[in-house]
C-alpha angles and dihedrals in degrees: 000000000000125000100243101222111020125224117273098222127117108208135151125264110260078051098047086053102056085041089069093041088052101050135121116191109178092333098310121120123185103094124145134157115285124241106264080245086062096033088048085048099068087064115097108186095210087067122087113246117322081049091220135087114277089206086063101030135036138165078049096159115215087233140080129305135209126248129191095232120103116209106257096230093041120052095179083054126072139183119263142166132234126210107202099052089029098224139116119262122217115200110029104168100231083218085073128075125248131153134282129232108172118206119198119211136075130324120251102196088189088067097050 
């Protein structure tokens, strides 16, 4: 489940994390940040820039998004998505601010 309209905050990503973790939506916890496979799979490349419907989703900012992934070869880096180009980005430093989209559901650990 996807939060409908994402926080507008830019905040690192040790941050970003416990924002998630911390979150109430109507009453529901259990947020946390997505995997960069579940962020990358709200963009649908036949949509202008977000990338996603604006009748489902708003507050979508054209700008990058945190994953929870952390590149494999760099542990101070981590995945994220960006919503104006619409791709993936690999080596986002966690020291630097992005923005937060929280996602609520099980973990799949195969896909972190």
């Amino acid at each position: 489940m996807w939060e409908r309209a994402p926080d507008n905050s830019s905040l690192n990503w040790a941050s970003a994390a416990s924002l998630c973790a911390n979150k109430v939506v109507g009453g529901t916890r259990g947020w946390r940040l997505p995997s960069v496979v579940e962020l990358v799979s709200l963009i649908d490349p036949s949509l202008p820039a977000p990338f996603v419907p604006v009748n489902v989703f708003t507050n979508v900012q054209l700008a990058n998004y945190w994953s929870t992934t952390t590149r494999g070869n760099s542990p101070l880096d981590a995945w994220g998505v960006n919503f104006k180009f619409g791709n993936v980005i690999d080596a986002m430093g966690k020291t630097g601010n992005s923005f937060v989209w929280c996602v609520r559901g099980p973990m799949q650990v195969s896909v972190y």
